[in-house]
N, C-alpha and C positions, 0 to 999 in steps of 0.2 A: 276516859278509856285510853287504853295504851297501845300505841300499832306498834306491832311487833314484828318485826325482822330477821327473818331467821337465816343466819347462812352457816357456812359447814364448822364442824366442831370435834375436838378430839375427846369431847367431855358429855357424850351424848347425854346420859343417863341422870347429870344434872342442872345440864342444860334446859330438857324439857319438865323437868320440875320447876325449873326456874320461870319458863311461860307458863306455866300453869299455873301458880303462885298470882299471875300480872294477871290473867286471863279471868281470873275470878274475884279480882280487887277492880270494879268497874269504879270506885272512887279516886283512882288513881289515874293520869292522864301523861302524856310526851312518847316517846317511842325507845322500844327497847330491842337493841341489837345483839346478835350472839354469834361470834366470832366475826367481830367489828369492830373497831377499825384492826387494820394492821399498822405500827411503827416500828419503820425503820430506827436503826439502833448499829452504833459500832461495828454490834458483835450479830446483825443484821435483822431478819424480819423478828417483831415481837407482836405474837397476835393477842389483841384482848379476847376474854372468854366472856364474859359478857357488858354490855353498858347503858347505862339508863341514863335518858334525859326528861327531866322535868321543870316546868315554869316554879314550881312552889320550891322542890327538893333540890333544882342542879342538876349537876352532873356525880352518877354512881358508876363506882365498875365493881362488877362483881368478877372476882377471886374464886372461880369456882372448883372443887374438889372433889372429885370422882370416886373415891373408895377412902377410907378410912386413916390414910397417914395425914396429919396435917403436919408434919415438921416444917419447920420454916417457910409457916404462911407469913408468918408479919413481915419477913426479909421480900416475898412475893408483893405484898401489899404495897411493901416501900416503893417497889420496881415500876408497879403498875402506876401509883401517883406520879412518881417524880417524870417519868418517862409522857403520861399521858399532859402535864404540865409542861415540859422540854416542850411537846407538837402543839400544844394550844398558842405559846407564849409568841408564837410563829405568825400569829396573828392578828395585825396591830387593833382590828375594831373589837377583840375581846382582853385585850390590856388597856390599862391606866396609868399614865406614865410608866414604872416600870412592876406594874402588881398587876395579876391576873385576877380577871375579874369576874371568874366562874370558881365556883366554890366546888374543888375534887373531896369525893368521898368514894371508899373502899371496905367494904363488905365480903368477908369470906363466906362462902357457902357450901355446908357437907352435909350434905341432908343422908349423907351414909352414915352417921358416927351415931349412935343410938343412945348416948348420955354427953349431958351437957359439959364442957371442960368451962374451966375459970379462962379469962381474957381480958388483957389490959382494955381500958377503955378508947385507947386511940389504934384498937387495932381486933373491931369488932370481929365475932365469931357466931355464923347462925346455922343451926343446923334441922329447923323446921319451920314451916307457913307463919307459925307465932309466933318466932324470934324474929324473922325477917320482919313481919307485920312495927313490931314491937320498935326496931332500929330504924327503919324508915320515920317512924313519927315523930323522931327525935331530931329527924336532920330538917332545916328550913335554910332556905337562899332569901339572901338579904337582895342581891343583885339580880331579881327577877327581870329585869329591864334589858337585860344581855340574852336572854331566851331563845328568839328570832335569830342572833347572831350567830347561838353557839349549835341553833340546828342548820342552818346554813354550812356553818365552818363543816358541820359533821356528814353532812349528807349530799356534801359536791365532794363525790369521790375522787373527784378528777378533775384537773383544768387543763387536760388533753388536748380538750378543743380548740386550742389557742394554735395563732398560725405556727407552720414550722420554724418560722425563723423572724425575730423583730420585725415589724412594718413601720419603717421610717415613710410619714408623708406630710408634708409639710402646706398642704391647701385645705383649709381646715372643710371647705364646702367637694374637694375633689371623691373620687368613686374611692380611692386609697384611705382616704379618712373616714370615709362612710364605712368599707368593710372593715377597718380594725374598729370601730362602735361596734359594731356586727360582732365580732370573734371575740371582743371582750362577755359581751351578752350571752354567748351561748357556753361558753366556757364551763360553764358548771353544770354537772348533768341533774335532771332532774329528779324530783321522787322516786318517780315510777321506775325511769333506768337505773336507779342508785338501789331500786328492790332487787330488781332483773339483775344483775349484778352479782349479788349477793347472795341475794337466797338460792338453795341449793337443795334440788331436789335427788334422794336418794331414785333414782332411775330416770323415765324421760321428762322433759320439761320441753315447752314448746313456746318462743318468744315470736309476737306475731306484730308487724308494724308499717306504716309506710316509710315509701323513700324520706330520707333525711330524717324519722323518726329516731336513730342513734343503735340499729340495730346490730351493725359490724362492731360499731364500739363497745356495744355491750358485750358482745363475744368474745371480743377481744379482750376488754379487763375484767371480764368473768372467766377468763384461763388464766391471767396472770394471778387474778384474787387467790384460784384455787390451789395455784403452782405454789403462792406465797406459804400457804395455810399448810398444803401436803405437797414440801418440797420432790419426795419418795414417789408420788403419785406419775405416773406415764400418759400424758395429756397430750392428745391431737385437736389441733384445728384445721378441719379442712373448709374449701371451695372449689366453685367452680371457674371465676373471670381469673385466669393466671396475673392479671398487674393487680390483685389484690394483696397479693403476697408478702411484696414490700411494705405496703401500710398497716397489715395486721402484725408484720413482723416490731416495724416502729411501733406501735400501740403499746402492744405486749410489754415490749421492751423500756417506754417511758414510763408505764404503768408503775413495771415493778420495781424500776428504781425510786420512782417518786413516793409509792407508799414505802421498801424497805432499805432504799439505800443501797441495794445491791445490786448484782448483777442477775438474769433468770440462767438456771441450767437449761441449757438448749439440746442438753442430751436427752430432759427429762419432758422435755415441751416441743412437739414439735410441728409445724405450719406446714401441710402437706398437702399437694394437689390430690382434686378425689380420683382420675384417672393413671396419672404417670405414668412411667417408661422406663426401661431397661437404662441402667447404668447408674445408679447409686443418685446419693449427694440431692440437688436441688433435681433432680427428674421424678425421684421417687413420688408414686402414690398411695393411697387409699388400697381403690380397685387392685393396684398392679403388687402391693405386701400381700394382700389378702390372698391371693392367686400360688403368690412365692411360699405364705406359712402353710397353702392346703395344697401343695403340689398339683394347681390346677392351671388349664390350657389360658394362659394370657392373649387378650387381644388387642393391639393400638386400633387406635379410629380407622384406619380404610380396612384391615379385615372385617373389623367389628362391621363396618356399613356393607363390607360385600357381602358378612353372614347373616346379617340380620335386617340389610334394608335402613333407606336413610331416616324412617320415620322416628327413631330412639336407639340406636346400636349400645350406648352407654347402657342405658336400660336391660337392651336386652342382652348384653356381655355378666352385666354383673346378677341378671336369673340366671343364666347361663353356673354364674362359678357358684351362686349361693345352693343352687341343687345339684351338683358336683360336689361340696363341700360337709362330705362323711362325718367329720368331727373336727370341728374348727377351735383352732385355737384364739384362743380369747391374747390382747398385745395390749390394750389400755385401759384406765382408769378413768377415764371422760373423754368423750369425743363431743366437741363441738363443731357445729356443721353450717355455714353462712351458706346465704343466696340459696336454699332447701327451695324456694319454687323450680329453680332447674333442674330438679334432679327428678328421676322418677325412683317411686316408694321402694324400687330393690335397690339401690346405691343406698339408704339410709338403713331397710333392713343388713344391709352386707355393713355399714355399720355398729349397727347394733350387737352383731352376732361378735364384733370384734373388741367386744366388751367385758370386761371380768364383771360379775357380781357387785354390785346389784346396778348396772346396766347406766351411770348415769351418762346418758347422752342428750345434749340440749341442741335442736335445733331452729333456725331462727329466719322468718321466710315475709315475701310480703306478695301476696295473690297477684297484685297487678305490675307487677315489675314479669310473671312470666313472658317470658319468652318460648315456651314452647306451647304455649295455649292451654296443657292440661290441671286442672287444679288438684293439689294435697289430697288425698283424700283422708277421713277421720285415723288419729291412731289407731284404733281400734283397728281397721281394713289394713294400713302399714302394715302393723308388726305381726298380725294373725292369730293365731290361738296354741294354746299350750296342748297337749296328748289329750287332757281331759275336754277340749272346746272352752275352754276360757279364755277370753281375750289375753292374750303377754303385756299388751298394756290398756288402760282405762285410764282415765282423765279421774281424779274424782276431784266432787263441788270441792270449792274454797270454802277454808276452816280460818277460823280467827287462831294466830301463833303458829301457822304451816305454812311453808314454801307452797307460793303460788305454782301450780302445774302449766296454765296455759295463761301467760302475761301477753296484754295487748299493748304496745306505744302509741297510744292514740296522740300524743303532741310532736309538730315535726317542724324540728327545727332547723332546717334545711332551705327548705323554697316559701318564698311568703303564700298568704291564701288564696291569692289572683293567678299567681302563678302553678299551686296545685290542683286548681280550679278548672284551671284551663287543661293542663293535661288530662285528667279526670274525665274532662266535656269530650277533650279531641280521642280520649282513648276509648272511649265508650260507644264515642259516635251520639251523644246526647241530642245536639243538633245540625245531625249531619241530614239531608233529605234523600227519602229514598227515592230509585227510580220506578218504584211501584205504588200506586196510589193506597195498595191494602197494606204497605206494612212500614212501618219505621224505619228511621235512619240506625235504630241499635245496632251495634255492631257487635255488643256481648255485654253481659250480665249476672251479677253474682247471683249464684241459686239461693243462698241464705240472703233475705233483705238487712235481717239487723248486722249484718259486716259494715253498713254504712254508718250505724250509729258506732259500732265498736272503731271504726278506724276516725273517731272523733266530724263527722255530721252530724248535725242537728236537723229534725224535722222543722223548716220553716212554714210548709204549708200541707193540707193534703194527710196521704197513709201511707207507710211502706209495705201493699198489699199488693199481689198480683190483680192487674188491671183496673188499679187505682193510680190519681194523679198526684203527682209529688213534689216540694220542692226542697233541695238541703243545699243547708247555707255553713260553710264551718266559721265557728264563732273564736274571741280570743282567747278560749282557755286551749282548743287544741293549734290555732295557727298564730301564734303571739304577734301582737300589732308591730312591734317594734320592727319585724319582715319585712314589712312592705312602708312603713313609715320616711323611711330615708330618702325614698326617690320617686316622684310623677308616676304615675301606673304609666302613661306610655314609654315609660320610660323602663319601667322594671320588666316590658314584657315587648317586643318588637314583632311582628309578624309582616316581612314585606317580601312584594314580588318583583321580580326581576322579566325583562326581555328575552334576555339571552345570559348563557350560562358564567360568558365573562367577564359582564355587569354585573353580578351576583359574587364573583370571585374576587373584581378590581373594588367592590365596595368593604368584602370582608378585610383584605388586608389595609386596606386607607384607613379602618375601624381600630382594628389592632395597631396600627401606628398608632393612633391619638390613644388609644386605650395606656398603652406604655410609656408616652412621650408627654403628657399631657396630663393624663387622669391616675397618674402616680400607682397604675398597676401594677404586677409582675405580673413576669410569663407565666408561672406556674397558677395566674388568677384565670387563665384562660384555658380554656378547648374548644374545638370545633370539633362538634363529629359531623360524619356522613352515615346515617341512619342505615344503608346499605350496606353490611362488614362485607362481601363482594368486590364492589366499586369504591371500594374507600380511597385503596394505592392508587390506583388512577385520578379518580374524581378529584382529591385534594393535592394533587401534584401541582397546578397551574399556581394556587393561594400559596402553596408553600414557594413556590420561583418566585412570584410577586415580593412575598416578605422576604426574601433571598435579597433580591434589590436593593432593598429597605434597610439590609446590615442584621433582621431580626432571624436572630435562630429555631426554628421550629421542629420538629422530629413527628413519622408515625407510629407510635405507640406499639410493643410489640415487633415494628418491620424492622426501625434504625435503633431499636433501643431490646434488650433479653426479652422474652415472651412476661419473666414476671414483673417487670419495670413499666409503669403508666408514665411519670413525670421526671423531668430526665434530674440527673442526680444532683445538679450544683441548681437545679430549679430555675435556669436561664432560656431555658427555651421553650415553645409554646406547643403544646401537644398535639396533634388531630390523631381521631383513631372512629373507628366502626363503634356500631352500638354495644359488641357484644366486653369490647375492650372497657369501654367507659363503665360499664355497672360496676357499685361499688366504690368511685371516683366522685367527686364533686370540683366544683370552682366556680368563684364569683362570676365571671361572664362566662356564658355557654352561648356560641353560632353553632347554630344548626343546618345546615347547608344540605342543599338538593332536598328540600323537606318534602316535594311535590311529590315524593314516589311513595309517600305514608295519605297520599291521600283515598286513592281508589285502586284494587284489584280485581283480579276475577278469582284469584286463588288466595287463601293466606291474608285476607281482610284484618283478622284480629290479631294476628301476629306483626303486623306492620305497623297500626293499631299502636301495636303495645310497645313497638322500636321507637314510636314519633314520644310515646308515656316516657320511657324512659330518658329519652334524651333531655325531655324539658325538665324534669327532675332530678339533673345534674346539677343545677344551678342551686347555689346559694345565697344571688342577688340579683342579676342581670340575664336576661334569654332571648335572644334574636332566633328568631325560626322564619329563612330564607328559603325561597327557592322559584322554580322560571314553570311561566306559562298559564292556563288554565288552569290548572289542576293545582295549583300552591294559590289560585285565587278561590278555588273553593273551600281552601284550609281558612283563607283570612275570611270569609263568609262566616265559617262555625265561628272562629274567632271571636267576631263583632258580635255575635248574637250570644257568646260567653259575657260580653261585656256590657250590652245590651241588657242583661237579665243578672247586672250585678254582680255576677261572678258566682251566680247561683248553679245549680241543677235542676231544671224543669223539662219535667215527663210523665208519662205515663209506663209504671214500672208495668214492665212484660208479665206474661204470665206462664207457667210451666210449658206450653205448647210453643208457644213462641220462641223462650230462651233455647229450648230443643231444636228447631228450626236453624234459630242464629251459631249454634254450634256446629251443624251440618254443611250451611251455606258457606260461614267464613273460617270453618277449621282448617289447621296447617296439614299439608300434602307434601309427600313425597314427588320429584318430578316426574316418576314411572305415573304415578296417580294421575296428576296433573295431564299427561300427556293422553295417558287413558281415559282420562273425561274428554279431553280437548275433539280425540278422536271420537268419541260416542256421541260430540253435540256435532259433528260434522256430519254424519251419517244421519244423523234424526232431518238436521237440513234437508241433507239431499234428498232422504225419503217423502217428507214434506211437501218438497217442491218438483217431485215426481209423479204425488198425487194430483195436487192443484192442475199439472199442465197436462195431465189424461194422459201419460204416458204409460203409469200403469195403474191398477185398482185396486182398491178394499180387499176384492174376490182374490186378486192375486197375491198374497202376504199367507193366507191360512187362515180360518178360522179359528182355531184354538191361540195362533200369535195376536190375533185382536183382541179378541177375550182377555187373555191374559194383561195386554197392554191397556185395557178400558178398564180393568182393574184395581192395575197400580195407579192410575191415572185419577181414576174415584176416590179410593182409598185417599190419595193425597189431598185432596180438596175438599172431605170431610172434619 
């Protein structure tokens, strides 16, 4: 059988004759791409229209021809050979001495032309199911042995992944040596992203993965893929963490020189914050054009929070301009949209709406990197329904030879499996203990069970049923061994506590010396965050003097460096920044400092939760998660009992009354909320202990206020 690839194409109409053709020859086997690869060329990007590889046949590109001229196909056929030969020969394990050792063939295909033309023999012509059938059986690869190589060469879209700049280190056992094994390893994206990538769905498409899963980078060179393909096309990428900016800009930007050789029009591409501000240039946003092209009332963050309250103002600004917005004019041809768990579903409809025909907008999210605690809700709820009550959008099943609608990256090559393990445990509260003997340490949980299989978990033990016990363990095909291979688990994962806050500070920067002086680091291998974006400028001020001493340069993210800048430019100096700074960032060693305040709240449990998630999922090799007191020794407690149980998941999954419960108890509040509870458990106090000491009674409250309150009181413990 032949998997089939589909991405965007100028040659629709025989394009999909052409998978149809594969899709019903199941004797036929390798994978077949459609408008894949792209080579760069002189005269710059050259996209193939189609290409087959096979163990028996090689390598085919089909020549495709859309309506009925074929004048100077054979001149076309020469182009696509000699050119697809120029990019293979590039690649010393598919040459031999100096002969390329995959066998190029080139087939025209015009299944428009309605009678057969005469055609040299080295410059085939098919124009239906039985010519193509017919010229296929003719071709055979002597050098089947090359196979493995030349789907490798074909299907590592990219070797992006590789550090930004040479890593000289010269201790072949040091952390320096060990991450460039690392970055040569991961260099090549896999399968599944090299699908995500590629295929191209005419409207939405929805890429869904965990942290280090390749989910920005997939964004990232699935803009430049499309910018390659439809240079004309007017392509936004938006987000939300403002220092992502610079790396999706870099991405982009290496992307498309490395597939065309050229430069991208950045007139035609453009990397836009989803809120922005008045004044052109690098301020512009999303929210803030959409406002400008429908003549409607713009809001920055403290109006938005004084009109709307601090619970979502982003949200509720852009309901605000989407039912304001009479008749919107459509401004892009794709909109791609990272980090979609922060946003609430009117930032993506507003979107949407900013889209020409036929709507292709990919967004691309991972549930537990939220930081605002609410999850996506289905397409279908997003985008709403048409005049008639039809959904605008439907997900429909996966077809063999169609872009996939909703791709999962279940493999994440990012943090090894002890160390997504761990934040998993610690973000979930897996084995946190409660203070009530009736209910669990949960702290929250996914409403759908099988998102654990889909984000690559395997059922070790047990069911994934409500109020069933379970245990999942992730295996090497989604967390590759090679992770965690290189260094001591206590080594790859650190959890320690401190006395006091200066011990904690004077051990981070003595760390960071040897880390740089010793362990043939760079700066840019390192961050510290401080899990509180509040306390960050303060908290990491002392670490930053200490390294000050030390000669070492450090900056905080955002404060001493542009809002859209994370790693400082020449990559000499070591970053610290809050949680909200870091999403989107990675580096070989992440300290995690003051980690004690992600341990216990009264308010906001799973959003603090999900700040300690995020932070450990920064990491690409190394995680220290520091912090003072009690409460950072109840963190190394779950810890131990993470490691204790293998590195597994063991529970007992909740059940719908339950997860409803843990929603209410540890969902995120506004401080007017907050305040307003604070004051309502005050008074229930006082009333309480006004009864107990006979000051006043039952009789004196009302009957109808008891009633009522015996009520709610029943109702709950039902």
């Amino acid at each position: 059988m032949v998997t089939i690839i589909a991405g965007t194409t100028k040659k629709p109409t025989s394009s999909e004759l052409l998978k149809k053709f594969f899709h019903s020859h199941n004797e036929l086997n390798g994978y077949l791409y459609i408008g894949y690869p792209i080579i760069g060329t002189v005269d710059g990007a050259y996209p193939i229209d189609g290409l087959w590889i096979s163990p028996a046949k090689g390598l085919v590109i089909f020549n495709l021809v859309e309506g009925k001229n074929i004048e100077g196909y054979e001149e076309a056929q020469d182009d696509c050979a000699n050119k697809m030969e120029a990019k293979l020969k590039g690649y010393r394990q598919l040459v031999n001495k100096r002969k390329l050792c995959v066998e190029i063939n080139v087939i025209t295909y015009a299944p428009a032309l309605m009678q057969k033309l005469e055609y040299e023999e080295d410059y085939p012509l098919c124009i239906s199911d039985n010519d193509l059938q017919k010229q296929i059986e003719t071709l055979k690869w002597e050098n089947s042995g090359y196979y493995e190589q030349l789907v490798s060469v074909l299907q590592a879209i990219s070797t992006i992944r590789k550090g930004k700049k040479r890593r000289e280190a010269t201790k072949p056992e040091s952390r320096g040596s060990k991450l460039k094994v690392l970055e040569d390893s991961i260099a090549n994206l896999d399968n599944q992203q090299s699908r995500a990538v590629i295929e191209t769905v005419e409207g939405v498409q929805r890429i869904r993965g965990l942290a280090g899963s390749g989910k920005t980078v997939v964004l990232a060179l699935k803009a430049a893929y499309l910018h390659a393909q439809h240079p004309e096309w007017r392509i936004a990428v938006t987000f939300n963490t403002r220092s992502l900016k610079g790396q999706l800009r870099q991405l982009i930007n290496t992307f498309y020189i490395e597939q065309t050789s050229d430069e991208p029009d950045w007139d035609n591409i453009h990397i836009i914050h989803a809120w922005g501000a008045p004044g052109g240039g690098e301020r512009n946003g999303m929210y803030y054009t959409f406002c400008g092209i429908n003549n409607i009332e713009y809001f920055d963050y403290m109006s938005a929070r004084k009109q709307f309250g601090s619970a979502d103002p982003f949200g509720e600004a852009c309901n605000k301009a989407l039912k304001e917005a009479t008749n919107t004019k459509p401004l892009y041809d794709v909109v791609l949209v990272d980090e979609a768990q922060d946003f609430s579903p009117a930032f993506l409809r507003l979107c949407y709406e900013m889209l020409r025909n036929p709507k292709r907008l990919v967004y691309a999210y991972d549930e537990l990197q939220n930081l605002r605690l609410q999850s996506l809700p289905s397409p279908e709820q997003i985008f709403g329904v048409d005049d008639n009550g039809v959904p605008k959008v439907k997900f429909r099943p996966s077809e063999d030879g169609q872009p996939e609608q909703d791709i999962i990256l279940e493999k994440c090559y990012r943090n090894s499996r002890p160390a997504l393990v761990t934040a998993h445990a610690l973000g979930f509260g897996i084995y946190r203990k409660s203070d009530s003997e009736k209910e669990s340490g949960l702290v929250q949980m996914f409403d759908q069970s099988a998102l654990w299989e889909e984000i690559g978990y395997n059922i070790a033990d047990g069911s994934l049923e409500d109020g069933k016990h379970v245990v999942l363990e992730r295996t090497s095909k989604s967390s590759p061994e090679f992770l965690e291979k290189h260094s001591d688990i206590d080594d790859l994962i650190i959890f320690k506590s401190f006395k006091t806050k200066e011990e904690q500070d004077q051990w981070v920067a003595n760390e960071i010396q040897t880390n740089l002086e010793k362990d043939e680091l760079r700066p840019d291998d390192i961050i510290v965050i401080n899990p509180n974006p509040l306390t960050t400028k303060t908290n990491v001020a002392a670490i930053r003097s200490l390294l000050y001493q030390k000669g070492i340069q450090s900056h905080t993210a955002g404060v001493d460096t542009a809002p859209d800048v994370f790693f400082d430019e020449n990559n000499d100096s070591v970053a610290f920044t809050g949680i909200y700074r870091a999403k989107g960032n990675e580096a070989a060693m992440v300290y995690i400092v003051n980690a004690q305040t992600c341990f216990e709240a009264w308010f906001d449990l799973a959003k603090i939760r999900n700040q300690l998630f995020t932070a450990i999922t920064r990491s690409k090799a190394w995680v220290r998660v520091l912090g003072v007191g009690s409460q950072m020794d109840g963190l190394i407690t779950e810890y131990q009992n993470v490691k204790k149980h293998k590195f597994t998941l063991d529970f007992i999954y909740p059940t719908k009354a339950q997860r409803d419960h843990m929603n209410i108890v540890n969902r995120d509040m506004s401080e007017a909320e907050k305040n307003k509870i604070k004051k309502s458990k005050g008074n229930i106090v006082s009333l309480i202990e006004e009864l107990e000491s006979g000051n006043i009674y039952i009789e004196d409250l009302g009957e109808d206020q008891v009633e009522r309150l015996m009520s709610l009181l029943k109702g709950k413990g039902e």
